[in-house]
Backbone as XML, in Angstrom:
<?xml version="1.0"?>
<chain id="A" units="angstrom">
  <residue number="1" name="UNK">
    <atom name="N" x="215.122" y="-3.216" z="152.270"/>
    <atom name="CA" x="215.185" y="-2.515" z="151.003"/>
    <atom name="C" x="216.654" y="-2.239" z="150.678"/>
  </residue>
  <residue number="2" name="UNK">
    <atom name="N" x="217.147" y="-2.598" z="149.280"/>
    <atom name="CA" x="218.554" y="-2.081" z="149.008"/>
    <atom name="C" x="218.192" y="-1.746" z="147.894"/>
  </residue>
  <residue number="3" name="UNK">
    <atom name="N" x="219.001" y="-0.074" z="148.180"/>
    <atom name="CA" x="219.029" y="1.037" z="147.099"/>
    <atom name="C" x="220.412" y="1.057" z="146.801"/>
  </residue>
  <residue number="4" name="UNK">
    <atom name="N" x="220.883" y="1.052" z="145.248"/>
    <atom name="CA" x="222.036" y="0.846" z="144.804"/>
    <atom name="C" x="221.877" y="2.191" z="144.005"/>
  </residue>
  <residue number="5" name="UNK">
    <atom name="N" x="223.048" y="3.411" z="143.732"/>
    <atom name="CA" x="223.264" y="3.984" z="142.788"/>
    <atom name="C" x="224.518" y="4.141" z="142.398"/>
  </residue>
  <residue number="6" name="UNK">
    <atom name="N" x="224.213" y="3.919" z="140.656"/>
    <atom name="CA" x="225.540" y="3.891" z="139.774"/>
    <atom name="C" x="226.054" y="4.969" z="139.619"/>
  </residue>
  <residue number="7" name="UNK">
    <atom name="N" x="227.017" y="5.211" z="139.726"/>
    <atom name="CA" x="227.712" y="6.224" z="139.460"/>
    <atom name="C" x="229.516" y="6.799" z="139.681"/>
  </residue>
  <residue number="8" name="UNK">
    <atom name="N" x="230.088" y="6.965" z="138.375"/>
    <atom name="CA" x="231.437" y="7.031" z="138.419"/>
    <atom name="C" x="231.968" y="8.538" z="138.885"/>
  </residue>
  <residue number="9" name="UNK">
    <atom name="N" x="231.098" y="9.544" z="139.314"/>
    <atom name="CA" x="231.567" y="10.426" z="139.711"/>
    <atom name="C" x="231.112" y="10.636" z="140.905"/>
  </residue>
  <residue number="10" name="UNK">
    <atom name="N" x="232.523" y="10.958" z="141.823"/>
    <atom name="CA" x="232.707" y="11.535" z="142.968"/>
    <atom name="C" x="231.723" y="12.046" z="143.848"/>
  </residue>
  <residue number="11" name="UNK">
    <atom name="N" x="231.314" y="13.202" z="143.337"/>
    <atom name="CA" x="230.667" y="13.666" z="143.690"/>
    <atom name="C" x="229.010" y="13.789" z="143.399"/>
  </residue>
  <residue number="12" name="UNK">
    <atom name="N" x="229.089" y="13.015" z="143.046"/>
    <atom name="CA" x="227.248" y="12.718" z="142.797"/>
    <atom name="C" x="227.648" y="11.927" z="143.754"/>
  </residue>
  <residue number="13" name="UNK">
    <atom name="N" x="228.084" y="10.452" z="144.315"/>
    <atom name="CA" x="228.266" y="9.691" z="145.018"/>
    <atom name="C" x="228.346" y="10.273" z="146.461"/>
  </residue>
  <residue number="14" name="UNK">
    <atom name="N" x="228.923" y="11.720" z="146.680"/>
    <atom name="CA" x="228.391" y="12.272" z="147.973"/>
    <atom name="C" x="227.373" y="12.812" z="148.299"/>
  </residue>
  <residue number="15" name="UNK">
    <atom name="N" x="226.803" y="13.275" z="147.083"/>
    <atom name="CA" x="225.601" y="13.676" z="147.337"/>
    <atom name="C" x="224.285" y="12.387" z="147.411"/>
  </residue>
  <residue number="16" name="UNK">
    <atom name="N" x="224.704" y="11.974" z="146.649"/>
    <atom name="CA" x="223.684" y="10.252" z="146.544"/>
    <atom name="C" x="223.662" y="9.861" z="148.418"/>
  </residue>
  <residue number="17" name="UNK">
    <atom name="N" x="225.174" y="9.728" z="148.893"/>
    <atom name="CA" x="225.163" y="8.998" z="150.302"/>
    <atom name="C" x="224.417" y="10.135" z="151.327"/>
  </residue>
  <residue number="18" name="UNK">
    <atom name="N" x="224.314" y="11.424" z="150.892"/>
    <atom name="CA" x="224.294" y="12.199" z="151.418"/>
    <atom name="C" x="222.380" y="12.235" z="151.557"/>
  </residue>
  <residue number="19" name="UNK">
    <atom name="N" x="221.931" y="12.073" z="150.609"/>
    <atom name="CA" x="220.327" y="12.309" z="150.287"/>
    <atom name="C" x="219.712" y="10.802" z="150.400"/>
  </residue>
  <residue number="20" name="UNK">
    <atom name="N" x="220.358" y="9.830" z="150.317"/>
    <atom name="CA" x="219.813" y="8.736" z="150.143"/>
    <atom name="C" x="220.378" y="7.799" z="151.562"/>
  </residue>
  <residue number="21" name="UNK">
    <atom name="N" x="219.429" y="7.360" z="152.714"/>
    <atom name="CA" x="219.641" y="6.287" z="153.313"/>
    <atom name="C" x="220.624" y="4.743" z="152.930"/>
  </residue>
  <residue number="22" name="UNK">
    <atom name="N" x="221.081" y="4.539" z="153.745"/>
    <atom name="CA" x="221.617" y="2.939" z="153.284"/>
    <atom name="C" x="222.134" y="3.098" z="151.886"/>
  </residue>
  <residue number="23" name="UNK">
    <atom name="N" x="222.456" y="3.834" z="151.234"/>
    <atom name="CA" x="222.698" y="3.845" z="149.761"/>
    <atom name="C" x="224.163" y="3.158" z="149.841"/>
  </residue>
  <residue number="24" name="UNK">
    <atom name="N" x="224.477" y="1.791" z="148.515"/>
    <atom name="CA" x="225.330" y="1.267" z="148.404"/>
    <atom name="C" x="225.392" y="2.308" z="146.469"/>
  </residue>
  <residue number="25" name="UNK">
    <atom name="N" x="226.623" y="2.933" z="146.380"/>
    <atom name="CA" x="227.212" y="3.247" z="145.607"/>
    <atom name="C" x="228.330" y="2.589" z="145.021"/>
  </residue>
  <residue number="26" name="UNK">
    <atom name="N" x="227.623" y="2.722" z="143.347"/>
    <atom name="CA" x="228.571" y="1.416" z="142.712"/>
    <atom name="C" x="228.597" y="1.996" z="141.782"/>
  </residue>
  <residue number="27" name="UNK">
    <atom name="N" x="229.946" y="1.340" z="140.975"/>
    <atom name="CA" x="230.591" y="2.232" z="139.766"/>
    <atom name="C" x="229.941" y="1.725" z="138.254"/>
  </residue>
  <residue number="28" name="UNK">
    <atom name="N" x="229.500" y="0.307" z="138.856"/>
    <atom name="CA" x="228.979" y="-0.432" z="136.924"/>
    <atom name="C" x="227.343" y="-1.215" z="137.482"/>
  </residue>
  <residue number="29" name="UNK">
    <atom name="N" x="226.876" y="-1.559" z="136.527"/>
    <atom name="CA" x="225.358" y="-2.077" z="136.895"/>
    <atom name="C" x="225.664" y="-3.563" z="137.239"/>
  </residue>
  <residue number="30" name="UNK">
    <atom name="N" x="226.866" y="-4.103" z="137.105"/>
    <atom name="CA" x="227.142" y="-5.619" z="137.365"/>
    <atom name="C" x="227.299" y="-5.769" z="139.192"/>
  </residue>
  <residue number="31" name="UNK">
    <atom name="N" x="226.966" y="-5.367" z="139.625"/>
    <atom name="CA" x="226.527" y="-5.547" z="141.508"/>
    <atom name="C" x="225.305" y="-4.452" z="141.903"/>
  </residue>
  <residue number="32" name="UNK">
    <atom name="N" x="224.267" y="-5.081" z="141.181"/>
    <atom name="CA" x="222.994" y="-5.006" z="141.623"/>
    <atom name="C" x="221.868" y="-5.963" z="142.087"/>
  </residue>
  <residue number="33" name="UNK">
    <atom name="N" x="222.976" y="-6.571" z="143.102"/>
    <atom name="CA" x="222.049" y="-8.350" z="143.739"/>
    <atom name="C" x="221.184" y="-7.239" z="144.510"/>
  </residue>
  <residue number="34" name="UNK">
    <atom name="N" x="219.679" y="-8.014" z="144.737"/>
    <atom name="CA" x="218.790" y="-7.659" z="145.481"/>
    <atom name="C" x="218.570" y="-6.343" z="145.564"/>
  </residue>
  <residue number="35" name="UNK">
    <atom name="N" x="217.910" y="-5.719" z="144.404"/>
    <atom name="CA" x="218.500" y="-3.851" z="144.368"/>
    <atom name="C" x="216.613" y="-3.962" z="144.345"/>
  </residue>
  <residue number="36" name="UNK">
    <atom name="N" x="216.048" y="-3.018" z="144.718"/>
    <atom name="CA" x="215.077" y="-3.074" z="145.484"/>
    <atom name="C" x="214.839" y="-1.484" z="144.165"/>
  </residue>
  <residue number="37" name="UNK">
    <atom name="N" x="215.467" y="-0.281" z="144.732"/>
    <atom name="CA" x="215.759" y="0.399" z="143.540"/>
    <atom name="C" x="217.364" y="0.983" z="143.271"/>
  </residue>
  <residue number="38" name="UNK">
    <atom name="N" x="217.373" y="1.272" z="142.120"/>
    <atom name="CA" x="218.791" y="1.990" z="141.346"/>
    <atom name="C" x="218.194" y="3.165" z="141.026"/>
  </residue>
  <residue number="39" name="UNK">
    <atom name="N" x="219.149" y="3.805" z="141.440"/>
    <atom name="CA" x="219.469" y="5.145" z="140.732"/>
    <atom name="C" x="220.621" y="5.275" z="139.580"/>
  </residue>
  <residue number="40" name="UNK">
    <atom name="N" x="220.478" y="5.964" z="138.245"/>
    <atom name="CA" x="221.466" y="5.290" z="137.240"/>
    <atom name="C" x="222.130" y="6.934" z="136.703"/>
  </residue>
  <residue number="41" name="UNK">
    <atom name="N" x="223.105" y="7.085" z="136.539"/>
    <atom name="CA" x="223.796" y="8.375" z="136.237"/>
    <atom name="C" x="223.660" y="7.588" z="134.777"/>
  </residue>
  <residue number="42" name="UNK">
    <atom name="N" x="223.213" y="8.204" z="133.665"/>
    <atom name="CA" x="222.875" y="7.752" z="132.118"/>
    <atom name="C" x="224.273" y="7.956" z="131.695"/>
  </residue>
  <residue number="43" name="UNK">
    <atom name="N" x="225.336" y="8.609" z="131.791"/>
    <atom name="CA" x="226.631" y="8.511" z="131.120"/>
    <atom name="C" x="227.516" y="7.307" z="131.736"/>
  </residue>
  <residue number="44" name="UNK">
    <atom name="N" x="227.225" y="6.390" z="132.506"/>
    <atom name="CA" x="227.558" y="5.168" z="133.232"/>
    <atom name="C" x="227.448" y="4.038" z="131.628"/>
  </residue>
  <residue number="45" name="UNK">
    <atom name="N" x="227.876" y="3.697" z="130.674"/>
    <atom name="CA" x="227.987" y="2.894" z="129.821"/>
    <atom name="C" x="227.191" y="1.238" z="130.316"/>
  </residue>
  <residue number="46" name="UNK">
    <atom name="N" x="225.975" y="0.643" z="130.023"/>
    <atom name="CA" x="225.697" y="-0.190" z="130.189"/>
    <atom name="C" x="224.780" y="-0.211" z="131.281"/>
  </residue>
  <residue number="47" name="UNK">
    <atom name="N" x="224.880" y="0.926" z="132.111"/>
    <atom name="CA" x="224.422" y="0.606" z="133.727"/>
    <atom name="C" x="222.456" y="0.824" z="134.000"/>
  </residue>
  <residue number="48" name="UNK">
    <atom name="N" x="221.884" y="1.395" z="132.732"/>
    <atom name="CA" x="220.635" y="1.210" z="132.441"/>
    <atom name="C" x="220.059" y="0.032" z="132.113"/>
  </residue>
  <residue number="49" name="UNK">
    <atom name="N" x="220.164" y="-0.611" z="131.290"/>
    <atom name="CA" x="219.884" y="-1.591" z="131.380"/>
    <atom name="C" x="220.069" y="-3.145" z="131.850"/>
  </residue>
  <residue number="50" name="UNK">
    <atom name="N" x="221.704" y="-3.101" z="132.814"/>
    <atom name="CA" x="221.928" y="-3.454" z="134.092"/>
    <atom name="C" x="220.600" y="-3.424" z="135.409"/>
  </residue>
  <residue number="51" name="UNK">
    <atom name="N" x="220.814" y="-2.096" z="135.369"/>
    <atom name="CA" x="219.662" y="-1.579" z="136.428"/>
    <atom name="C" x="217.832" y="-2.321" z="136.100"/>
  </residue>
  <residue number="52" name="UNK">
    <atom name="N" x="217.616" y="-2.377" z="134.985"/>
    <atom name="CA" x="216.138" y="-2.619" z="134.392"/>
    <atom name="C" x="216.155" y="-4.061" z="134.449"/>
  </residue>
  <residue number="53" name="UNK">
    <atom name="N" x="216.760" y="-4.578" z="133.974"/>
    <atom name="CA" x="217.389" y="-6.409" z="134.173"/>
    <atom name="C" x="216.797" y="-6.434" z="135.807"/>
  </residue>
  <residue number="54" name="UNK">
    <atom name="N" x="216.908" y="-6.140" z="136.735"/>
    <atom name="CA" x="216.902" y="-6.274" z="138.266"/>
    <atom name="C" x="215.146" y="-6.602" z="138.224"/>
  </residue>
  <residue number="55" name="UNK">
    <atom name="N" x="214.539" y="-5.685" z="137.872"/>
    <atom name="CA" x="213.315" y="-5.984" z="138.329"/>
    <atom name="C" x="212.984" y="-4.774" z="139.140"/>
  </residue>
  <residue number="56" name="UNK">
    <atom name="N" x="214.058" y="-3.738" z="139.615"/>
    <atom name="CA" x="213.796" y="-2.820" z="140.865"/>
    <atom name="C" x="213.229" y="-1.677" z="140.141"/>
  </residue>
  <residue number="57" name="UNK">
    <atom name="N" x="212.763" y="-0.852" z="140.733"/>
    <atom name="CA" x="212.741" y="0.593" z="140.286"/>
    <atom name="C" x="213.581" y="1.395" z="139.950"/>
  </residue>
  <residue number="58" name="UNK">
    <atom name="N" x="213.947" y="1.931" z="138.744"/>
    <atom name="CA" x="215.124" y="2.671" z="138.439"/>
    <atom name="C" x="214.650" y="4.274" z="138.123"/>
  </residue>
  <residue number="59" name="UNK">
    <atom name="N" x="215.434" y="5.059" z="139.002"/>
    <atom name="CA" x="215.451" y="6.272" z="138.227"/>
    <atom name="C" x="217.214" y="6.946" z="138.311"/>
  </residue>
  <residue number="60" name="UNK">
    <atom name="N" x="216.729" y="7.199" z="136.403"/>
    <atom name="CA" x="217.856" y="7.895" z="135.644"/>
    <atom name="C" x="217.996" y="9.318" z="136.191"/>
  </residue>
  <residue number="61" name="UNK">
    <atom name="N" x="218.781" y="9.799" z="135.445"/>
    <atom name="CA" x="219.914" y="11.000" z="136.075"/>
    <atom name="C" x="220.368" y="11.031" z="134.370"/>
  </residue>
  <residue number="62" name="UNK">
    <atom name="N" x="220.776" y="12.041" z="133.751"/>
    <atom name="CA" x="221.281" y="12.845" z="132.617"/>
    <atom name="C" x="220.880" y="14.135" z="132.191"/>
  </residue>
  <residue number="63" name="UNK">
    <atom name="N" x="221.996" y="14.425" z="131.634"/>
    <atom name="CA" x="222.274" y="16.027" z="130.905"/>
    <atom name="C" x="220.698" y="16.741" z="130.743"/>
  </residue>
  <residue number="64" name="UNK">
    <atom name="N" x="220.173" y="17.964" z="131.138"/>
    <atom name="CA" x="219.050" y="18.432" z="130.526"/>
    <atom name="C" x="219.097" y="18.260" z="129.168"/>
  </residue>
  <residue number="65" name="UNK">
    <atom name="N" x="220.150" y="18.722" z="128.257"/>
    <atom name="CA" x="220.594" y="19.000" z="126.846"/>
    <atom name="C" x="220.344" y="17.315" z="126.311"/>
  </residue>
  <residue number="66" name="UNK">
    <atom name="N" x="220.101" y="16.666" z="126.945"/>
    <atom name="CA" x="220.459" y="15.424" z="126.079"/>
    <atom name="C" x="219.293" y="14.455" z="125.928"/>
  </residue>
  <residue number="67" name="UNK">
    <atom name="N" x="218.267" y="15.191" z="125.287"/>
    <atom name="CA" x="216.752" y="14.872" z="125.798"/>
    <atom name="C" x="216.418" y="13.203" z="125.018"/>
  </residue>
  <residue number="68" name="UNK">
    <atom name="N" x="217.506" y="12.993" z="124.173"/>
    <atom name="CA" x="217.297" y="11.779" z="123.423"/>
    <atom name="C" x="217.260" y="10.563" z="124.481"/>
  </residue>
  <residue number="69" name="UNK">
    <atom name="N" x="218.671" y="10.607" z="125.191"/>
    <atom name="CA" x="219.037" y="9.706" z="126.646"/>
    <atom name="C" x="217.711" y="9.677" z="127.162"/>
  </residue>
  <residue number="70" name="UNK">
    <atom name="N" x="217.180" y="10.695" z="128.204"/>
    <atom name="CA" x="216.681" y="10.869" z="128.588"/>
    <atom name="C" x="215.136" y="10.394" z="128.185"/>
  </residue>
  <residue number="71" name="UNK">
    <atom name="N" x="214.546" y="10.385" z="127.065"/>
    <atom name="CA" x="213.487" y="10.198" z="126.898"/>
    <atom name="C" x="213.484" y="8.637" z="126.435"/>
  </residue>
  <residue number="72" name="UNK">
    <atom name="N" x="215.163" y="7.901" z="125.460"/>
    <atom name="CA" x="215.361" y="6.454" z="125.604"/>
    <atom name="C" x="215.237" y="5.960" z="126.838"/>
  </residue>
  <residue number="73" name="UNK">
    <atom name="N" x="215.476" y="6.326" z="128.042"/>
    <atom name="CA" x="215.922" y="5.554" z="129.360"/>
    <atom name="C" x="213.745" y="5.573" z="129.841"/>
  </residue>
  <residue number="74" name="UNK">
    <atom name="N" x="213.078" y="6.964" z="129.587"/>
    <atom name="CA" x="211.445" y="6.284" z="129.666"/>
    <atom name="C" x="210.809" y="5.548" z="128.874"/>
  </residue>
  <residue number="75" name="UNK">
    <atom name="N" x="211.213" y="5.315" z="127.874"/>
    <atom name="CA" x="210.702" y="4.323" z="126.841"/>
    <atom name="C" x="211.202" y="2.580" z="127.429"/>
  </residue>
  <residue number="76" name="UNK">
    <atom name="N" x="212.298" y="2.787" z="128.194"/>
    <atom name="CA" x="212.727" y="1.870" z="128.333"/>
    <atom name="C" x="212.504" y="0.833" z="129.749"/>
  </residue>
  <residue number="77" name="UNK">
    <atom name="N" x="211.854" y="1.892" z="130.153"/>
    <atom name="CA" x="211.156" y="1.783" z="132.366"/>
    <atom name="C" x="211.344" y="2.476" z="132.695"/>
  </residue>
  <residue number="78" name="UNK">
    <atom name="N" x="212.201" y="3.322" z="132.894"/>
    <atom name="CA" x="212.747" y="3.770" z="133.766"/>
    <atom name="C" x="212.272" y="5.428" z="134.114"/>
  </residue>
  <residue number="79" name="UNK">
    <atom name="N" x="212.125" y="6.069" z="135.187"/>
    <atom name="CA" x="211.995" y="7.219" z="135.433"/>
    <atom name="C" x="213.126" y="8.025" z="135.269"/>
  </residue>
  <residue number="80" name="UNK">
    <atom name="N" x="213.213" y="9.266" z="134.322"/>
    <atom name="CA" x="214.326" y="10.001" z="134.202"/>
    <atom name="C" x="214.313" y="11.446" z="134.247"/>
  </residue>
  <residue number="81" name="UNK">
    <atom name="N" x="215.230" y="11.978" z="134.600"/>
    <atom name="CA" x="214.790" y="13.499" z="135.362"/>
    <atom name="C" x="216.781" y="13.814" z="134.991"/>
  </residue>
  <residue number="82" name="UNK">
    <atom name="N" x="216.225" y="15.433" z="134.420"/>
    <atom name="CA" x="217.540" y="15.835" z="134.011"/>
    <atom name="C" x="218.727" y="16.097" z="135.590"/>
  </residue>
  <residue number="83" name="UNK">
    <atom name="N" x="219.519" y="16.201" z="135.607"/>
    <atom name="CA" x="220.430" y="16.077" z="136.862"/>
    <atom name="C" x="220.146" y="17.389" z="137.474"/>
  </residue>
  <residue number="84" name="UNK">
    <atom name="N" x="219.873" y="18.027" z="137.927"/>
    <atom name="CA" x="219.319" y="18.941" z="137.972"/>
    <atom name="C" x="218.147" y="19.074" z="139.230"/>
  </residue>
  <residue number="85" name="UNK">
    <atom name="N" x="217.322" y="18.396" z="138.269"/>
    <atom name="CA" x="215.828" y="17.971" z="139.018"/>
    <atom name="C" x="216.317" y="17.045" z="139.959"/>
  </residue>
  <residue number="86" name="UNK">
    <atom name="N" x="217.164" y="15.928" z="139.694"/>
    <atom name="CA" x="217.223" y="14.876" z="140.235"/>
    <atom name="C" x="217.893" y="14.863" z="141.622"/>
  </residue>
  <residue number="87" name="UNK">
    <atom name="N" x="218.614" y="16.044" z="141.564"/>
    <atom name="CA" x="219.577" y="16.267" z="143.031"/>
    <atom name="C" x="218.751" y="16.794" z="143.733"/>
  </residue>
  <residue number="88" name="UNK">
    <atom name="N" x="218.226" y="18.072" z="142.724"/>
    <atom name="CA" x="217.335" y="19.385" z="144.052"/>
    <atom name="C" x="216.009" y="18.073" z="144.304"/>
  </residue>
  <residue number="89" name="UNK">
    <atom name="N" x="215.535" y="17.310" z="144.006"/>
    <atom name="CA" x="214.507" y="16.492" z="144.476"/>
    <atom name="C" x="215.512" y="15.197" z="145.832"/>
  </residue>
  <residue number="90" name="UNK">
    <atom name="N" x="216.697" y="14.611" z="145.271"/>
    <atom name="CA" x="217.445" y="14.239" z="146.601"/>
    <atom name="C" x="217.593" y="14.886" z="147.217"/>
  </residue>
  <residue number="91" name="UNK">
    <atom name="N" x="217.828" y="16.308" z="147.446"/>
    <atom name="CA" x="218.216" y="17.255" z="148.611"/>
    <atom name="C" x="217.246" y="17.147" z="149.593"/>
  </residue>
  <residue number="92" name="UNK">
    <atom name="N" x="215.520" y="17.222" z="148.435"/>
    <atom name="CA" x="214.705" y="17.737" z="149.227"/>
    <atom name="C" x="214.146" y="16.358" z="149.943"/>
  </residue>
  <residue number="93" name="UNK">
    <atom name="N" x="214.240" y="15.463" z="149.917"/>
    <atom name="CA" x="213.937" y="14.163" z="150.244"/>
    <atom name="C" x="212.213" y="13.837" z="149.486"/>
  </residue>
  <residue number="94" name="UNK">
    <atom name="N" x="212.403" y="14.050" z="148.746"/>
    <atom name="CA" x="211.317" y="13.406" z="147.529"/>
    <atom name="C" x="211.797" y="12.408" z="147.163"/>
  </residue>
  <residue number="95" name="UNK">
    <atom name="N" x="213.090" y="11.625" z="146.798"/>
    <atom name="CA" x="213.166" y="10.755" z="145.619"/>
    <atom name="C" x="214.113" y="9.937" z="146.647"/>
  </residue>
  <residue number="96" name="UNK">
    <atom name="N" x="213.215" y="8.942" z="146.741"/>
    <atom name="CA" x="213.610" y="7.367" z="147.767"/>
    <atom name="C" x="212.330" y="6.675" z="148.109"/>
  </residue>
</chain>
């Protein structure tokens, strides 16, 4: 299984390696060979539908406030959960 998550900030990226096994952390959706699932930070420009292109399971990551993103990225496949939800559920080892 390879789990890829996008993401240009720092520190989601420690917490991602931190909650997530084997996690290969990547900055754009263009190195998602054999991605099994993605995790997609929605302010990543392009990297949603990068991620959906794969075939893998994707779940989004964005702003509570920004319910438009958020509800485009389920219309679109993808599972999306405001950042928020999405960490305290990596912490807790729900989401992998």
């Amino acid at each position: 299984m390879t789990v890829y998550a996008v993401s240009n900030d720092l520190m989601d990226g420690s917490k991602l390696r931190a909650g997530l096994a084997d996690v290969v952390v990547v900055r754009s959706g263009l190195e998602l060979e054999d991605a099994t699932m993605v995790t997609v930070d929605l302010r990543v420009t392009g990297a949603l539908e990068a991620a959906l292109a794969t075939g893998a399971r994707v779940i989004a990551y964005g702003s509570h406030v920004d319910e438009e993103a958020l509800a485009a990225a389920i219309v679109a496949g993808a599972e999306a959960l405001p950042r928020s939800v999405f960490f305290r559920r990596l912490r807790d080892g729900t989401i992998g």
